[in-house]
Every structure is written in structure tokens, then in C-alpha cells.
C-alpha positions in Angstrom: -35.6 22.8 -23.0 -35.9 20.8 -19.6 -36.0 17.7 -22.0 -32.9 18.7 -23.6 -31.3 19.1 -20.4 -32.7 15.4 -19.0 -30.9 14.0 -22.6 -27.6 16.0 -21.9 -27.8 14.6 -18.4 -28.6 11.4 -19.2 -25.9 11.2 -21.8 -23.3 12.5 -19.4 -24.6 10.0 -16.5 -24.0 6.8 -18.7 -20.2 8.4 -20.0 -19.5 8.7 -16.4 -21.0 5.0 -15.5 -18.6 3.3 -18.7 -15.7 5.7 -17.6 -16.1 4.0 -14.1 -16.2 0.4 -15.4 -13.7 0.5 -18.1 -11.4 1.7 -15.1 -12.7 -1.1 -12.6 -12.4 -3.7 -15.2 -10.1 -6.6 -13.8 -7.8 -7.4 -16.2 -5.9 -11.1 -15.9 -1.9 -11.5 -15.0 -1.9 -14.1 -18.2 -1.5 -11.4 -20.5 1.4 -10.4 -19.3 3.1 -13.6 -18.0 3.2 -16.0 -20.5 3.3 -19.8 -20.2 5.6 -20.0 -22.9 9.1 -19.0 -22.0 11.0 -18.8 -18.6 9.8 -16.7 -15.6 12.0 -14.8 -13.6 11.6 -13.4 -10.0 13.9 -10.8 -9.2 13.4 -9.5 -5.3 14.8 -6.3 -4.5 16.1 -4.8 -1.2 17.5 -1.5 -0.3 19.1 -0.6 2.6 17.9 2.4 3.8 20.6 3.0 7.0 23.5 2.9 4.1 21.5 4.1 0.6 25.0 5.1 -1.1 27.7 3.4 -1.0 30.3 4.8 -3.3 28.3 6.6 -4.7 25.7 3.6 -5.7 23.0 2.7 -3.9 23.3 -0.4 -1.4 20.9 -2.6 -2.0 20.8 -6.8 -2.7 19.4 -8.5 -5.4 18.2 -12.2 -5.4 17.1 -13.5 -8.7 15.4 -17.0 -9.4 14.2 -18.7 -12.4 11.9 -21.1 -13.3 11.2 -22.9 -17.0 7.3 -23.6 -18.0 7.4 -27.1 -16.8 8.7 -26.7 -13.8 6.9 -27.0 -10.3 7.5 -23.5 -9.0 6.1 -21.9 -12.8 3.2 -23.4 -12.3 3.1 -22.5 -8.9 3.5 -18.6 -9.5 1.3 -18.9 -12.4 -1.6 -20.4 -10.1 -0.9 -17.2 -7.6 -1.5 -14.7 -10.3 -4.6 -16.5 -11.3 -6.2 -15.4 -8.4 -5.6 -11.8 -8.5 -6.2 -9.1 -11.1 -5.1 -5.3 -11.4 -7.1 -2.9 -13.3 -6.4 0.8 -15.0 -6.4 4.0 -12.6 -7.8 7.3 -12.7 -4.6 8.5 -14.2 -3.9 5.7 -16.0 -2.9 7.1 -19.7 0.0 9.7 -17.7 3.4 9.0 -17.5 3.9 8.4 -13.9 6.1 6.5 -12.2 5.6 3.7 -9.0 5.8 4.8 -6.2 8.5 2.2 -4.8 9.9 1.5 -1.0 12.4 -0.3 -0.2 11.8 -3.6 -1.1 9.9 -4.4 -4.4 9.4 -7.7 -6.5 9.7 -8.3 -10.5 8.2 -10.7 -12.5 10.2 -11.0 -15.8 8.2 -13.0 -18.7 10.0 -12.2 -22.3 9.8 -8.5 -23.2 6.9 -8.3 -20.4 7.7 -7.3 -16.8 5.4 -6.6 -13.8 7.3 -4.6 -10.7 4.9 -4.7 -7.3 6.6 -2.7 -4.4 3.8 -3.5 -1.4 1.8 -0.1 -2.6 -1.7 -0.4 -4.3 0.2 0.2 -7.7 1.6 -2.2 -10.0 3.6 -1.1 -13.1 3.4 -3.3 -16.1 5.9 -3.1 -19.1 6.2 -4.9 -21.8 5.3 -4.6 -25.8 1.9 -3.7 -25.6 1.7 -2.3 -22.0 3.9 0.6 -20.4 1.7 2.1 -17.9 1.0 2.2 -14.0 -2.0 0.0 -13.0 -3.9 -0.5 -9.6 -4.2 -4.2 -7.8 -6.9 -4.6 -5.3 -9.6 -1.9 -5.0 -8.7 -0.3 -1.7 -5.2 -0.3 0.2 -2.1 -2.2 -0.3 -3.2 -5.5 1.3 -3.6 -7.4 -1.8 0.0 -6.6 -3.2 1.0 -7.7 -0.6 -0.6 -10.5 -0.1 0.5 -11.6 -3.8 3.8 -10.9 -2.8 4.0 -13.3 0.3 2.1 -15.6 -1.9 5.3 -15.5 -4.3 8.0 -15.6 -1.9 6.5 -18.8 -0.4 7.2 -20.7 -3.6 11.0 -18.9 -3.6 11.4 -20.8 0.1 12.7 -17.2 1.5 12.2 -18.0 5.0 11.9 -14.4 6.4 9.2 -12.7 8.3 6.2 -11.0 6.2 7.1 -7.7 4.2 5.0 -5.0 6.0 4.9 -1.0 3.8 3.5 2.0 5.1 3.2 4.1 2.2 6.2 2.3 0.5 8.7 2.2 3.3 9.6 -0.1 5.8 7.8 0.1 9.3 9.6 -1.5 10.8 9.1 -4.6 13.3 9.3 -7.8 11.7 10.2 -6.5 8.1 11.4 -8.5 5.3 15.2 -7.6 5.7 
């Protein structure tokens, strides 16, 4: 009996363990962004002291695009080298990002990766439609990608600063 329950506790031990790592597991931005067809960056802003305006939601949109050979590609490319984002403890719902008022959107093909300064990334695309994490605690690594990618856009405008996905304030991206 008590070796029965060592094996059944064993058994449920290691499940746990490989449940933990398969969630952990970095996976790479290059399966998602391919080096094979244009990039596009699309930052988005909401106003948040006028959300509807006739009925639509005020917000801008600046969109930039870069071919494969070009500087800023590779540039963009290089900056998602050097991070990873990896599945979540809910990973296999259907839940939504939780978004504030700014976010950013990398468009590659069918693929497209929306960050919006949380710890949550959402990645569509042909073989991926789920929400992932980046970074293993708080949102400083999204956003640290995110000022990473704006460099190369040249937007000259103070760092984008979330609590919780909305604006505090102070020298916020605007």
C-alpha cells in the first residue's frame, strides 16, 4: 500500500514538474515573424479624455513598413531575438488581452503579434490564436521590447509607462 501511494505520488510529482516546463518553455519571435515578406508596425493610441467620438472610438493610428532587406527589418528582427514569450496557465482558453490605451502590432503575413505594455502578448496567425506571457514576472519586459521597437520607428516621445494597461500618467507616450 504505502508503495503504491510513493508510485502515485511520484507519478503525479513529475506530471506536475513537465506541466511547469512545457508552460515556462521560451518559445522564439522567429516563428511568428518571418524574414520572408514585409513587416508592419502598427502603433495604436486611444484617447481616453474623448473615447467616442460619433459614436467611434478616438483614437490614432501610425503604421510603418519595412521590406526584408531593409535596415529597420533587420533591426526589429534583432529586438525580437532577444526576447521570448512562453504559454500561460490558461493558455488553451479563449481569452482575450487585456489592452490599455496604447498597444503595438507586429504584422508578418497571416501572423500578427499585439503587445499592449501588460505581461500578455497575443499571437495570431495560421498556426497560433492564443494569449501568451512575455517575461516571467511583471510587465517590464513588454515594455522594454516595445521602447526597443519604437526606437527604430524614430517616434521621439517620452517612454510608454502602463499600470495594469492604462496610462499613469506623467511622461506617457501620448
Amino acid at each position: 500500500m504505502k508503495k503504491k501511494l510513493f508510485l502515485s505520488a511520484m507519478i503525479l510529482t513529475l506530471a506536475i514538474a513537465i506541466a511547469i516546463l512545457l508552460i515556462m518553455w521560451p518559445l522564439s519571435f522567429s516563428s511568428v515573424i518571418s524574414d520572408e515578406v514585409e513587416l508592419r508596425v502598427v502603433i495604436v493610441d486611444i484617447n481616453n479624455e474623448v473615447l467616442y467620438e460619433n459614436g467611434q472610438v478616438n483614437q490614432s493610428t501610425r503604421e510603418y513598413t519595412f521590406n526584408p532587406d531593409s535596415a529597420e527589418f533587420a533591426q526589429v528582427q534583432q529586438i525580437l531575438s532577444r526576447h521570448s514569450f512562453h504559454s500561460r496557465l490558461w493558455a488553451f482558453s479563449d481569452s482575450n488581452l487585456l489592452l490599455g490605451d496604447r498597444y503595438l502590432e507586429l504584422h508578418s503575413g497571416e501572423n500578427r503579434i499585439t503587445v499592449g505594455g501588460t505581461n500578455e502578448i497575443k499571437v495570431d496567425g495560421a498556426s497560433r490564436n492564443r494569449v501568451y506571457r512575455i517575461g516571467y514576472s511583471g510587465n517590464d519586459t513588454a515594455l522594454a521590447m516595445m521602447d526597443e521597437i519604437k526606437s527604430v520607428l524614430d517616434v521621439s516621445e517620452p517612454t510608454w509607462e502602463w499600470n495594469m494597461g492604462v496610462s499613469s500618467g506623467g511622461s506617457t507616450y501620448r
